[in-house]
VMD Tcl script that draws the C-alpha trace (Angstrom):
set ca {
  {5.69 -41.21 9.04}
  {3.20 -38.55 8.78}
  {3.03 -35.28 11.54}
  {-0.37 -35.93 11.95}
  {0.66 -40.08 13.08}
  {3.86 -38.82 15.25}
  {1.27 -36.20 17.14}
  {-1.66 -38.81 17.44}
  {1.31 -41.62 18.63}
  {2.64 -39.50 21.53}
  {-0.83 -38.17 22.44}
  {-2.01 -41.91 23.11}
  {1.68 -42.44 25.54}
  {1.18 -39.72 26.99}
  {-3.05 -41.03 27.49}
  {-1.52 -44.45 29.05}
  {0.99 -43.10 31.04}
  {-1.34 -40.57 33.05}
  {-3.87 -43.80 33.28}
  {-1.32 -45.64 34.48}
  {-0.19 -42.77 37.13}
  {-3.88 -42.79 38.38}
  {-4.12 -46.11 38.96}
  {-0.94 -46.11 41.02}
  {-1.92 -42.94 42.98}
  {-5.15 -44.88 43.97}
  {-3.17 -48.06 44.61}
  {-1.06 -45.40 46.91}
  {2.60 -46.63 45.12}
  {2.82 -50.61 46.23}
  {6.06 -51.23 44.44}
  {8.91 -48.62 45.85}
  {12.62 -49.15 44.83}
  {15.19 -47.67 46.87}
  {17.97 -46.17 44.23}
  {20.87 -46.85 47.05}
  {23.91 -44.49 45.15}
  {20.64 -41.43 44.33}
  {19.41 -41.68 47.76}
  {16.12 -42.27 45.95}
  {12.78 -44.11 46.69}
  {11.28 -44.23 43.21}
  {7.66 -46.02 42.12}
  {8.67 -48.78 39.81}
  {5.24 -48.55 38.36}
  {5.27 -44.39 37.25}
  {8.59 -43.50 38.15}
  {7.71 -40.70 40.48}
  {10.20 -39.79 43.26}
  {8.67 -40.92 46.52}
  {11.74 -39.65 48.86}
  {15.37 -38.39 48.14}
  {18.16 -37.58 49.94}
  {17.03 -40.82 51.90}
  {19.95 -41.31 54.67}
  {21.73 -45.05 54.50}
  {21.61 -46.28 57.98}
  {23.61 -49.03 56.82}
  {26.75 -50.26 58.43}
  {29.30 -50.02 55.31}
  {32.06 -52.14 57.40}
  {31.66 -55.98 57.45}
  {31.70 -57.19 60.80}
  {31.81 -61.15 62.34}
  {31.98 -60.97 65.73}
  {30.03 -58.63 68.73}
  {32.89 -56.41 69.56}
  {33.41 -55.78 66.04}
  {30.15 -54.76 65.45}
  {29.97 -52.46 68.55}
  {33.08 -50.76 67.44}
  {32.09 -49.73 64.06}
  {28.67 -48.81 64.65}
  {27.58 -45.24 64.47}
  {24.89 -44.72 66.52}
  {24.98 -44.17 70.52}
  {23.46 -45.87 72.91}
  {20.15 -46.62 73.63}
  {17.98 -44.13 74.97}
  {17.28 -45.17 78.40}
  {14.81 -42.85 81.15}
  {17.33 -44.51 84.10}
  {20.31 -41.96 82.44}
  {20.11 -38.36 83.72}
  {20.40 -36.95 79.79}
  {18.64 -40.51 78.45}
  {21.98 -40.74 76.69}
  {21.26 -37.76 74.11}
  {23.98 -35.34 75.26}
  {26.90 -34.60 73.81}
  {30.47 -33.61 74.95}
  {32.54 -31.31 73.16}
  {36.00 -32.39 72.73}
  {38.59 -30.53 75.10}
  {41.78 -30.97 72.30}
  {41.67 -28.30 69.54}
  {42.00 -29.96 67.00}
  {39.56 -31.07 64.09}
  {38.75 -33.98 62.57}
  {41.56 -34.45 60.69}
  {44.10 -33.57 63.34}
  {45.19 -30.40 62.71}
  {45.56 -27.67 65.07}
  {42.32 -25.41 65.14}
  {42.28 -21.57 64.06}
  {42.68 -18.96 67.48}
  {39.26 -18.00 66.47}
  {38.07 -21.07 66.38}
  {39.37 -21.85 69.94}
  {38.24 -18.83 71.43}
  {35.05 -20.07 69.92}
  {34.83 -23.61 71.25}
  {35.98 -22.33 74.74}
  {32.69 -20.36 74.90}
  {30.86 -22.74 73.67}
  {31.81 -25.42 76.39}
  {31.26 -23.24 78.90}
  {27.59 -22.28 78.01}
  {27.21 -26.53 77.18}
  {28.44 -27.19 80.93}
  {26.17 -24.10 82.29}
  {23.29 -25.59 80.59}
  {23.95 -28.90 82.44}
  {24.49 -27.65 85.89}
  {20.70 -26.75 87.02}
  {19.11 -28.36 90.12}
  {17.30 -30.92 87.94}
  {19.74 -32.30 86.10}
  {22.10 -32.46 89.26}
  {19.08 -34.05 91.09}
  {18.46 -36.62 88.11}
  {22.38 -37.71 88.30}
  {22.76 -38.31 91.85}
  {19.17 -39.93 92.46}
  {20.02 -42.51 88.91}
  {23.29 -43.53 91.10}
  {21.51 -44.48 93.68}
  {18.68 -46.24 91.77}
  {21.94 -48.26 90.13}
  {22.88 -49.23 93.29}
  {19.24 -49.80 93.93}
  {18.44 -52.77 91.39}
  {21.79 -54.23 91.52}
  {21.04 -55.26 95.45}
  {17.43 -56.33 94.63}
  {18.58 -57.53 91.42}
  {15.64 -55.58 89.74}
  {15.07 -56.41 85.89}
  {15.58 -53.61 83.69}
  {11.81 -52.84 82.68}
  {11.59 -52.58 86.43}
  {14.13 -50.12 86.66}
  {13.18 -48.03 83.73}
  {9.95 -48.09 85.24}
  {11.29 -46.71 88.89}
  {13.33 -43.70 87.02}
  {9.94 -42.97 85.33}
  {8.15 -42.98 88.27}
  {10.58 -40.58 90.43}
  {11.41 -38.26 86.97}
  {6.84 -37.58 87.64}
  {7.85 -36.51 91.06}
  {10.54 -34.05 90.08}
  {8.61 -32.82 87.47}
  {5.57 -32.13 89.98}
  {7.77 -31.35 92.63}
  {6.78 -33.92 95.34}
  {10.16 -34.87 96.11}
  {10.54 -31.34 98.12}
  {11.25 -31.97 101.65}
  {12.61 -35.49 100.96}
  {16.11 -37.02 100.19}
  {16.58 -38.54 97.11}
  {17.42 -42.07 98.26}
  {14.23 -42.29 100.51}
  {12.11 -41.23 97.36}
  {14.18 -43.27 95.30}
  {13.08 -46.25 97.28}
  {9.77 -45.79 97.43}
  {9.62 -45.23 93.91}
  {11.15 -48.47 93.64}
  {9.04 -50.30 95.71}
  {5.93 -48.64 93.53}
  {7.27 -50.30 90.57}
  {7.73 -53.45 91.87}
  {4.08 -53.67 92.98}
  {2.70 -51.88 89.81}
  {4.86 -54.87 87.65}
  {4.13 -57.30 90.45}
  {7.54 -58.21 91.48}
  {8.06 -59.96 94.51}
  {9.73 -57.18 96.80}
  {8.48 -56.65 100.38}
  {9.27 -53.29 101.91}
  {11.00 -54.82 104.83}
  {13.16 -56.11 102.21}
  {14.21 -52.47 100.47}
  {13.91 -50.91 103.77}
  {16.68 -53.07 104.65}
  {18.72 -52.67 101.32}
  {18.45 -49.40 101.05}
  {19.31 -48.89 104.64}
  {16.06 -46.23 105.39}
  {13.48 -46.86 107.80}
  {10.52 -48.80 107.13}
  {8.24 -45.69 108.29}
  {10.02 -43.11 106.22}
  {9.90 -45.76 103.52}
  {6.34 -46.07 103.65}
  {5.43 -42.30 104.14}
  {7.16 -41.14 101.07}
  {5.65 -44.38 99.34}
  {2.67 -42.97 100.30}
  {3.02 -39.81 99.30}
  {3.90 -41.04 95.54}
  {0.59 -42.94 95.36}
  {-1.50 -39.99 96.17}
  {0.19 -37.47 94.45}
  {0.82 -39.32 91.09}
  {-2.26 -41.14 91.40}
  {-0.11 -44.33 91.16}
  {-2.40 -47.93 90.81}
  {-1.14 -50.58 92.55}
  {-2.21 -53.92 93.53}
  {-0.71 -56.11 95.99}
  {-3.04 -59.24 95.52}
  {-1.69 -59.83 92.44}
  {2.03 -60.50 93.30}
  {3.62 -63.93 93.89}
  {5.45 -64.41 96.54}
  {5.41 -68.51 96.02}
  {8.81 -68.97 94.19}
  {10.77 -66.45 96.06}
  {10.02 -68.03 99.43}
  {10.21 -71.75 98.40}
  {13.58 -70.93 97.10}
  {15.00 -69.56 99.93}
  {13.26 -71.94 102.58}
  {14.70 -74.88 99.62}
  {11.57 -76.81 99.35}
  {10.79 -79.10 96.06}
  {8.77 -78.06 93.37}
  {5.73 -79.87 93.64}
  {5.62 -78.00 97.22}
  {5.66 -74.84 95.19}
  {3.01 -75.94 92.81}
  {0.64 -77.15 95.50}
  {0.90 -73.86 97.50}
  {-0.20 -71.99 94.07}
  {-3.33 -74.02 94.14}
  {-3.68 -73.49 97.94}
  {-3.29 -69.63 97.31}
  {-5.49 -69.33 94.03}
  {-8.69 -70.91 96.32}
  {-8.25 -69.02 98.88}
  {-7.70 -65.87 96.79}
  {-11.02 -66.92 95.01}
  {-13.08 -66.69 98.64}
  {-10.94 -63.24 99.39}
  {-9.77 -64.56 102.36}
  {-5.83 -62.85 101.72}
  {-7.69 -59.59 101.71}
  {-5.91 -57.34 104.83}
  {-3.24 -59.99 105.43}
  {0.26 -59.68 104.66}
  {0.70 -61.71 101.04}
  {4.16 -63.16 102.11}
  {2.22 -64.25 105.92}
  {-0.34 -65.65 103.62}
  {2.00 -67.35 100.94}
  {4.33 -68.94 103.93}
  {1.24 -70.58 105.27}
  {0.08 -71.82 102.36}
  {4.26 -73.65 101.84}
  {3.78 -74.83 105.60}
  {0.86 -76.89 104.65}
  {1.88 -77.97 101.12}
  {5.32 -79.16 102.03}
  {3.24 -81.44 105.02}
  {1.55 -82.99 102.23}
  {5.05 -83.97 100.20}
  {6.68 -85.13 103.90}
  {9.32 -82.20 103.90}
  {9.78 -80.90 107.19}
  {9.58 -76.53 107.30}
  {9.46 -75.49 110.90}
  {6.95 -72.32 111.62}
  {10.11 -70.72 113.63}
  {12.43 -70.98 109.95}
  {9.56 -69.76 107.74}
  {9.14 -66.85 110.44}
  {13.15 -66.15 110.36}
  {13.46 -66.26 106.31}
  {9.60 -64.17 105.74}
  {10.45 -61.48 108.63}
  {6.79 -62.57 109.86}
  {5.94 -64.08 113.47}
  {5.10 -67.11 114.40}
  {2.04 -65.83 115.94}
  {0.50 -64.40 112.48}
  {1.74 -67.30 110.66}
  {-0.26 -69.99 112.54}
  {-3.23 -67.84 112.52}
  {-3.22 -67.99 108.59}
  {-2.59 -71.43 108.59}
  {-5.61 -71.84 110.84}
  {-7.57 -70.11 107.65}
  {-6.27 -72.01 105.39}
  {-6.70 -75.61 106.37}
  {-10.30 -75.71 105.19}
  {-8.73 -75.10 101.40}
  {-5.67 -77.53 101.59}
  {-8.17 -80.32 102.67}
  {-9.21 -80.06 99.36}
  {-5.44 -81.65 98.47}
  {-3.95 -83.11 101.50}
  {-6.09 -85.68 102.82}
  {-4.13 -85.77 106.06}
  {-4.72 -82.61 107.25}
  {-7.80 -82.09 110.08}
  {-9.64 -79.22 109.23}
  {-11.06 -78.51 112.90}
  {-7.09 -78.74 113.62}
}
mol new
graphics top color blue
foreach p $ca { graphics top sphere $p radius 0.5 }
foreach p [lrange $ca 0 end-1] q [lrange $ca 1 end] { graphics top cylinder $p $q radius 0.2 }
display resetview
C-alpha cells in the first residue's frame, strides 16, 4: 500500500469518527456503560469518559432475609428532622485502637483525646440541648396520639422554625411542643382536638392555645379547620355501623356546602350529624354519651342538631324538620 493511500485511509477514520462524536454530543450521550472494575461511565457510541472514579453503592454481601440485610448495609439511618443531629453525627470511638485492632500510637491518643473533646464542645450549645430534650418529648408526643410519622416530621419542622426565629423564648418546650403538634395536625388535617392534647400532654388548654397562637402569627402558619374529619374517629369510639358513618359524611358535606359549620366546633358539628344518621339506621346514641365521648355539652349538641335537621330530611324520611 502506497503512503499517499495509508494517509488518505486514516484521514477519512479519523473524518467519521469526529462525525460520529458530533452527532453523539448533539444526541447528549444516550447509550452510557458503567465499566464496574474502572469505576467508569463510558459512551458506547464515541467512547468518551462520561464519569470516573464513580463510587459502587452496591451491597457486595448477598443477603436473604431483613436482618441480614440491615446488618451488612453501609449506610446510616435515614435522615429524619424529628432527630436533634437528623442522624448525621458521628461519635468517635472511646477505645484506642484502629481498625485493625491494634493499640494506637501516644501521639495518636493524645490526638483523638482532643479531638473528642472539641466534637462534644461542639454539641453542647443551647440549641442542640434544646432540640434533644424538646424531640423526647415530641416521641412521647405521637406515641400517645398515635401521630403518623409525616405528622411528626412535620411537628419537629414546625418547632425547629420557632427555635430558629426564637419564638419559643419565654415558653417551655413541652407547651410549644404541643402546640406545634396540634398545628400539624390541622395543617395535615388529622383529627386531633386540643382538649384532646391538652389532656395528653398534661398542659392547660389556655396555655395550649396561647402558644398555638403565637406559632400561627409568628410563622405565618395556614391552617384550616373545616377541612378535617372528625366522622371516623367519633363513630369508632361511640361504636356505631358504617353506613351510620357514611350517612353523617353526606349530612356534613351539605351542610358544609351552605357554610352552616362556620364558628361551630367541627367535632359539636360532626356528633350531631352521627345523632341523626344513626336515627335513620335504628341504633340508639344517647345525646348524654356523644357529650361524654366528644367533651361537648348537651346543650351545644342539640342546638346543632336543631341546624341540621333541615339537611338530614333530605335522607331520613322520619325525621320532622320543624322538630
Amino acid at each position: 500500500m502506497k503512503e499517499s493511500d495509508w494517509r488518505n485511509g486514516e484521514l477519512a477514520e479519523k473524518t467519521i469518527l469526529e462525525t460520529e462524536l458530533r452527532h453523539c454530543l448533539a444526541d447528549s450521550h444516550k447509550s452510557p456503560v458503567t465499566d464496574v472494575n474502572a469505576g467508569e461511565i463510558i459512551c458506547s457510541d464515541c467512547g468518551i469518559v462520561l464519569e470516573e472514579r464513580a463510587v459502587d453503592r452496591n451491597n457486595d454481601s448477598k443477603t436473604f432475609t431483613k436482618e441480614d440485610y440491615l446488618n451488612t448495609a453501609r449506610n446510616g439511618p435515614p435522615t429524619k428532622i424529628s432527630i436533634s443531629d437528623m442522624s448525621s453525627s458521628s461519635i468517635i470511638s472511646k477505645k484506642n485502637f484502629d481498625a485493625v485492632g491494634k493499640k494506637m500510637h501516644s501521639n495518636n491518643i493524645r490526638h483523638f483525646s482532643r479531638m473528642r473533646f472539641w466534637d462534644s464542645r461542639s454539641k453542647s450549645n443551647n440549641k442542640e440541648q434544646n432540640l434533644v430534650k424538646a424531640f423526647t418529648v415530641l416521641d412521647a408526643y405521637s406515641n400517645k396520639l398515635n401521630m403518623p410519622e409525616n405528622a411528626k416530621e412535620h411537628a419537629a419542622y414546625i418547632y425547629r422554625k420557632a427555635v430558629d426565629k426564637k419564638i419559643i423564648r419565654g415558653n417551655s418546650i413541652p407547651s410549644m411542643m404541643a402546640a406545634s403538634v396540634y398545628a400539624s395536625c390541622k395543617q395535615l388535617g388529622i383529627p386531633r382536638s386540643v382538649d384532646e392534647i391538652s389532656k395528653i400532654t398534661n398542659i392547660n388548654r389556655k396555655k395550649l392555645l396561647r402558644s398555638y397562637k403565637r406559632l400561627v402569627k409568628k410563622l405565618e402558619i395556614k391552617v384550616d379547620s373545616t377541612g378535617i374529619n372528625y366522622v371516623s374517629k367519633i363513630s369508632s369510639s361511640l361504636s356505631v355501623s358504617e353506613k351510620t358513618s357514611r350517612l353523617a359524611n353526606k349530612i356534613l358535606h351539605d351542610a358544609k356546602q351552605e357554610k352552616i359549620h362556620v364558628g361551630k366546633n367541627p367535632i359539636g358539628v360532626t356528633a350531631a350529624s352521627i345523632y341523626l344518621s344513626a336515627i335513620n339506621h335504628g341504633e340508639h346514641v344517647p345525646i348524654a354519651r356523644i357529650a361524654r365521648k366528644t367533651n361537648i355539652s348537651t346543650v351545644t349538641i342539640r342546638k346543632i342538631i336543631k341546624m341540621l335537621r333541615p339537611f338530614a330530611a333530605k335522607y331520613i324520611k322520619s325525621i320532622d324538620i320543624g322538630a
